[in-house]
Structures are given as C-alpha cells and as structure tokens.
N, C-alpha and C positions, 0 to 999 in steps of 0.2 A: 566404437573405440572408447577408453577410458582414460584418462589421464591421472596422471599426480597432482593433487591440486594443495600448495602451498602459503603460507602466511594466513592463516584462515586460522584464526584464537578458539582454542578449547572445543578440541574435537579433531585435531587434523589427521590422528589416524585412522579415523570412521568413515572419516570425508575421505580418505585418499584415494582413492579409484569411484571415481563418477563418469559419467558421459561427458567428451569434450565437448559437446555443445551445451551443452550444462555449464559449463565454465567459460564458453564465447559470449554465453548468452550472460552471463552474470558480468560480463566483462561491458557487454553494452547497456546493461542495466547501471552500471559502478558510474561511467562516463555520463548517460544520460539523467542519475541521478543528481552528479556535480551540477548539472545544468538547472536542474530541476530546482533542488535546494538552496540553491545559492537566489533566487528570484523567493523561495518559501519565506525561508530566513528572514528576509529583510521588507516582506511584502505587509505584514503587522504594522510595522511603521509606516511605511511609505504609506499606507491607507490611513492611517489614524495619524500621519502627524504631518505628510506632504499635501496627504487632500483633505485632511482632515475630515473622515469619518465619525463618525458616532459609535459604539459598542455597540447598538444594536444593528447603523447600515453595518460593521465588521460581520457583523453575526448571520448577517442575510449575504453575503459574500462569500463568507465562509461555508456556508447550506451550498451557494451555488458550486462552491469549489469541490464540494464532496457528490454534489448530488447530478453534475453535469454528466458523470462519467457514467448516470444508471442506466439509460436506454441506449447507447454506444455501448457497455460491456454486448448487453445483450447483443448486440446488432453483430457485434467484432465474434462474438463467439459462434453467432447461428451461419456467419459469413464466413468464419474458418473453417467448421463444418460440412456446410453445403457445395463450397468450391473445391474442398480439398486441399488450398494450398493458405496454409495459416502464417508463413513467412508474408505474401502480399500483403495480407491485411495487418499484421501488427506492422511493417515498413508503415505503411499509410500513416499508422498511430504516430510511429516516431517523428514523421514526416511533417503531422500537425503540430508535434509541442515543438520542432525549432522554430515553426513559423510562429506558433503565439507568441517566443519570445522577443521576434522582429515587433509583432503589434502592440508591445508595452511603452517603445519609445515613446510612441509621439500621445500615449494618457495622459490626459490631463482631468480626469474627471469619474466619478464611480461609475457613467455609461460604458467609458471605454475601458476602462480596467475589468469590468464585469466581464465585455466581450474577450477579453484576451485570456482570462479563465477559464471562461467557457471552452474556448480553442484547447487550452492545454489538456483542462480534463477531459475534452474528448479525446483528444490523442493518446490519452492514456485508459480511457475505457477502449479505445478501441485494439490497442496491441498488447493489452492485460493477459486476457481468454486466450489467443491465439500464442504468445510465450508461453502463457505453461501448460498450454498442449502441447509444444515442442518438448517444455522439460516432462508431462509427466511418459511421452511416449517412446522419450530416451533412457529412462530411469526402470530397475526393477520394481517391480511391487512392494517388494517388502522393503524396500529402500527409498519410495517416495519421499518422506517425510527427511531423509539424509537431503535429498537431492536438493529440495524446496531449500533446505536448510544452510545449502550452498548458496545457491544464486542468494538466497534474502543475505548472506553475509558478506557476498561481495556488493549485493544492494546498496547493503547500507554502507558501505564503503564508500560510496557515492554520496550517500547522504549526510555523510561522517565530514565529509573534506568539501560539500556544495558551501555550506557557513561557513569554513575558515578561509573559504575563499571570499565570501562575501565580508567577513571582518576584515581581511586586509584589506579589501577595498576600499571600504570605508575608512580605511586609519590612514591609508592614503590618499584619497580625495572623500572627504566627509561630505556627505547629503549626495555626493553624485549615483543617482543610482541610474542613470541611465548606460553609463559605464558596466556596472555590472550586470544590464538587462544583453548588453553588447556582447561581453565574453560568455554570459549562458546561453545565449544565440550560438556562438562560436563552438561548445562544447555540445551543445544537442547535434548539430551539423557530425562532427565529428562520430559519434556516437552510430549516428543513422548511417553515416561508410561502414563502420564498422561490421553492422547488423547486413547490410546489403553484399559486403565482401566474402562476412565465414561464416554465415549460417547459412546450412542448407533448408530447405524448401519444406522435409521433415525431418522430426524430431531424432527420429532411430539412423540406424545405420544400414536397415535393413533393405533388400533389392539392389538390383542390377547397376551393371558401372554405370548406369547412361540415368539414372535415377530410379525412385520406389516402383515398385511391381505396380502392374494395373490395376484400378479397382471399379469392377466392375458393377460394384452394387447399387443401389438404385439412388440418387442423392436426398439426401434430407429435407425434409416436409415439414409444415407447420404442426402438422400433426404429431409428428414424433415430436417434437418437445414438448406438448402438453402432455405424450406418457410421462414426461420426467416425472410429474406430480405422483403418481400411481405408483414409484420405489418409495416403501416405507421408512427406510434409514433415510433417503436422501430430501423428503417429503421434512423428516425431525429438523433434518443440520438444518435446513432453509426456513423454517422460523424459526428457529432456537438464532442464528444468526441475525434476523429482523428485531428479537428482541431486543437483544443485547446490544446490539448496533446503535438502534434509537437510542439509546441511553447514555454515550457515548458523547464526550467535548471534544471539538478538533483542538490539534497541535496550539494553534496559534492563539486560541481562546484562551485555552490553560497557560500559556506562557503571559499572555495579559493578565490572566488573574494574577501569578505571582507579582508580575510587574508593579500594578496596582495596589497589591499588598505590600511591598517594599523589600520582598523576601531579595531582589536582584534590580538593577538599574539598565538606563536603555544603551549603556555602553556596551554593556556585556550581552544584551539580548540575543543578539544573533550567533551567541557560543550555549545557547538552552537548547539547541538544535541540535550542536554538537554531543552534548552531554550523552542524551536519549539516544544517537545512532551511534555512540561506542558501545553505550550498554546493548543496544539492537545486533550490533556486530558480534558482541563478545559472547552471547548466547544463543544466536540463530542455530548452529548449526547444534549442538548442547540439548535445546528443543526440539529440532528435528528428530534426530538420535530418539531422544525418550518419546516422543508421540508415537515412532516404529514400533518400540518395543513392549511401551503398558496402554497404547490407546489416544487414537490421536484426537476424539473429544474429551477426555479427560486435559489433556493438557489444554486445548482450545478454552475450556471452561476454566483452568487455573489462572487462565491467562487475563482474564475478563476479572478474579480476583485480584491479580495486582494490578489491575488499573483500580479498583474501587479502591486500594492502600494509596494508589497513587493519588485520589482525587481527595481521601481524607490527611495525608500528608499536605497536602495544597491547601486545603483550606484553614489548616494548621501554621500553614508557614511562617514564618516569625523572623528569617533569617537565611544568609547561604547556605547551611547546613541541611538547613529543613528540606530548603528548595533544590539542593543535589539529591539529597532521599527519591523527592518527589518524581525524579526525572530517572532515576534506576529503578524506580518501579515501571513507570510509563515505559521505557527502552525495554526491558523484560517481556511487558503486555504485548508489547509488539513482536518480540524472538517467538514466543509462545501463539501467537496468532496469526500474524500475518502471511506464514508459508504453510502454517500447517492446517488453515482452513481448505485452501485448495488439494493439498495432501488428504486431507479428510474426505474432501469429495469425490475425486478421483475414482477411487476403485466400488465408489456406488451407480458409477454410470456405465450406459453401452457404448463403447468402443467411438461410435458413431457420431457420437450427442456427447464426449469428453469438455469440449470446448464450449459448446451451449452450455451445460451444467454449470462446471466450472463459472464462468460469465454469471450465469443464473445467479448463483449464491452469494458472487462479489459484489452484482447490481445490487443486492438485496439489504448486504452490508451496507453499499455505497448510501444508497439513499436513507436508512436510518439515521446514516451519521448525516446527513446533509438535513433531515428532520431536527437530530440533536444538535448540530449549529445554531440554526435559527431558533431553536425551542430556547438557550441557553442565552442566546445575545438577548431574548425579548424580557428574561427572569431578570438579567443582569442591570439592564435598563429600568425595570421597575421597582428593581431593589437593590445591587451591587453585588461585586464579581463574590464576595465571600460567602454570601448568601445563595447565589446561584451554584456553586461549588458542593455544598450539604445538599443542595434540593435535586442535583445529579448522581452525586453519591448516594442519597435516597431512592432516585429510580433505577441504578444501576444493582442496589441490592436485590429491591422487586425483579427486575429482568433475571437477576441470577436465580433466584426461587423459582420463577417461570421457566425456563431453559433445562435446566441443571436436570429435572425427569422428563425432558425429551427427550435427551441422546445417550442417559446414563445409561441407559437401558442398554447401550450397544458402544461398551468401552475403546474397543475394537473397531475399526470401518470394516463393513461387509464387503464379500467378494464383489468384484466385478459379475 
C-alpha cells in the first residue's frame, strides 16, 4: 500500500506515493529521534562542564559513541536475516535506547556515562540493519534512494525538534539535565509502542491475510556472508566507506571546535544541533531523488565534499555567519549520505544477506568515525581544536582521492 506522504520540504511530489511503512517507520524514527537528540544536544556540556571532561576524555567517548554500534550493526543485521523476522530485532534496538536513557540519571562520573552510551548505541546498531530491510523490501528499486530519502526526512525531523526541546529545558530549569534525561526516557518509550503497534513483521505488503508466504529456504550461514566479499561493486562501496569514514569529526567535536573558537557561545549550543537537522531535513529527500537518477555514488561522494567545505568553513570561523555556513554544509553531507549509502548498497546484495550487507557497510562507517573521534580529541589535546580542524580537512582530502576511483567506476549501483 502506498500513501501520500505530506509536509516533507523540497520534493513532495517525488515523495508522494511511498510505502506506508516507509512512513510508520519514519514516524518512529522522528519520535525516537526527539529522544535521542535532545540527550546528544546537551551531552557536550554535560561531559565537559558537569563532569568535567577533557577534549581528549570527550574524544575517547565520542570514538565510543560511534564505535559501540559496529559489532551490534553486524550482529542486528545477520540476526534479521537468519530468523527472518527483522521487526523482533530492531524492537530489541529500540527497547535498549529507552533504557539507556533511565541509566543516565543516576552518572556521575565518565564510568557511568560511558556505559550508558554504550547501551544507546547498541540499541541503535542493532535496529539500524533490520529498519532498512523493512524500508529497502517495501520500496521499488528504482525508488530506493526516494524512499531512504523519506524516512532520513522525517528522521531528521526528530533530530530537528530533540534540541529545541532540550533548549527549552534548559531556559527553564538551567543545569538540570536530569529533567531532560527524564522526558527522553519518556519519548524513546513512546516511540518503541509505536514501532510494536503498526509495523508489520515485513517490510512489503506482500502474502497472505494471516502473514508473508513461507520461506522455505535454507537459513543463512556464516558462510554466506563472507560471499558478500566476492561482489565486486559491493567489495568497492565497503572500503571506499572505511576510508572516508575514518576521516570524519563527530557532531559534537566540530560543535566544540566552533565553541572554542568563539564563532558561537554555550547558550546557544544546543541550537547547532538544530541548524544541521533543518538543513538534513530540507535536502534528504532532494538527495534521494538525485542518487535515483545520476548514481547513488556520485552523490555519496559529493557528500563527503561538503563535509570537507564544512570542515574548512570551521576552521575558518571567525563569527555566526561563518559558523551558520559551516552547519549547511555538514546538514547537506548528511542529506547526501546518510540514506543514500544504504540505497547504494541495497541492490548489490542477494535478497537473503540484504540486512547483513547493509549492517556490513554501516559497521564499517560506524567504526571509522569512532577511529576519527578519538584520532581528533588526541590531535586536539596536543595541539588545539583549530589545528586539529586542518589536519582532518587534510585527511578527509586524501580519503577523497583514495575512494573517488573505487566506485566511479560504477556511477550507477548494480543490479541485484
């Protein structure tokens, strides 16, 4: 079944007919994002100025926060696969980030704020793989890249409104942040009814009243996902993704750099959040769109270019001006990548191993960027945030020279 899917900026009549669960799912993605971001948002400070961190512990926190979710992708994707039923295992996902956000209350220290990210990103590696084998097995083929480009818009929709929930918070009880570890408890809960009430079990619409047709074939082996290696399109995406990844500052690093440069104050900080997920909103689906039509690693790769504007915009920054630039490039990099590396992948895999793959290439992201964390907090520490800014910018060129003739070659993703 398809719906009309509405208020979705620039693009709504490409978008308008998707699979309804394409649009539940983005619906639990929007809610569980609010929960999600509004703890992101404010977690910079609360580490660096409640527990008083160091940029470099930030920066081995921030490794953990990326890097938690790479052997749970994996695990979530070969466990949607193997059972057949990828709604259980991403529930569990959702299941774990409302509880981490009950274990933030009682932190008081980087042991336990550590463990409590750990909880979250696994919650989130593990029901990553298994959603978007629901979306990619609801969506047409030549409309992956549309469909991705929906849910990442009502994503970010979530991530759009998680920080201006966390600023009112704060402009109403200042320093409390336990308060808002409370109400993103409350809206992860929310989120996870949501996901257990209207999505079915699979992705399509396809089989019998009583649920999908039998499948009789044999279930998935360890084996079979070491063929993944052996597709030569899908063999490129997955380090041309390693490179570029490692190269890569998280969210909350690059908002400290501005910080620290003076380009923005710590009032406003947790509206830097906001910035990036209107621009993420206002182009997800725009991206989508165009990755269908001229090649969804060409755009994956452009995307990787405005993060490199975004990172010499930053270390440029002088000012609010500079520092709004800086943040509609980063919100861009992310329309341009985030939906449409999964779209990328998709139609280089067998039917079978969707969810492995998939999973595959996100761990593979995941842990780069959880390398370029920690690479970034230890530059920053031996020399300062402006100086660490160039010397990423610098690897993130090299990564694009390295990548850029692994997948040019195949502008287009290859059939299934």
């Amino acid at each position: 079944m398809y719906v009309s899917v509405r208020g979705i900026p620039h693009g709504t009549r490409a978008a308008a007919r998707v699979p309804r669960v394409v649009v539940v799912l983005g619906l639990v993605s929007l809610i569980t994002d609010v929960s999600t971001e509004m703890v992101t948002a404010v977690l910079p400070l609360f580490a660096t100025l409640a527990l008083g961190l160091t940029p470099l512990a930030y920066g081995m926190l921030d490794g953990l926060y990326q890097g938690a979710t790479v052997v749970v992708r994996l695990l979530g994707g070969f466990g949607a696969d193997r059972t057949r039923r990828p709604k259980l295992v991403a529930g569990a996902g959702y299941a774990l980030g409302a509880a981490a956000k009950l274990m933030l209350l009682p932190v008081g220290g980087a042991g336990a704020l550590s463990a409590a990210v750990a909880v979250d990103r696994a919650g989130k590696g593990l029901r990553t793989a298994p959603r978007d084998l629901l979306i990619a097995a609801a969506a047409p083929p030549d409309r992956l890249g549309r469909a991705f480009g929906v849910h990442r818009a009502l994503d970010a929709t979530g991530a759009l409104l998680g920080p201006v929930v966390a600023f009112g918070l704060l402009a109403l009880a200042p320093g409390d942040f336990d308060m808002i570890f409370v109400v993103a408890c409350c809206a992860a809960v929310l989120g996870l009814l949501l996901f257990v009430q209207r999505v079915p079990e699979h992705g399509s619409n396809h089989g019998s009243e009583n649920g999908p047709e039998r499948d009789d074939t044999p279930p998935v082996a360890l084996r079979d996902v070491a063929a993944l290696l052996r597709i030569r399109g899908f063999r490129r995406l997955l380090c041309a993704a390693a490179v570029l990844s490692a190269a890569t500052i998280g969210d909350g690093l690059l908002y400290l750099a501005l910080l620290h440069g003076g380009s923005v104050t710590t009032r406003w900080f947790p509206l830097l959040f906001v910035c990036t997920s209107l621009v993420y909103l206002a182009l997800a689906v725009p991206f989508g769109r165009l990755s269908d039509r001229h090649g969804r690693n060409r755009v994956l790769t452009a995307g990787y270019g405005l993060l490199l504007a975004a990172y010499v915009t930053a270390a440029l920054a002088g000012g609010p001006a500079a520092a709004l630039l800086c943040l509609v490039f980063l919100g861009a990099y992310y329309a341009a990548t985030d939906g449409v590396l999964p779209a990328a992948a998709a139609p280089l895999l067998p039917a079978g191993l969707t969810a492995t793959g998939i999973a595959a290439v996100q761990a593979v992201a995941a842990a780069g960027r959880a390398l370029g964390a920690a690479a970034f907090g230890a530059v920053w520490t031996a020399a300062e945030g402006g100086t660490a800014v160039w010397t990423f910018a610098a690897a993130l060129t090299a990564a694009l020279l390295t990548a850029v003739p692994l997948i040019a070659r195949h502008p287009r993703t290859e059939p299934r």
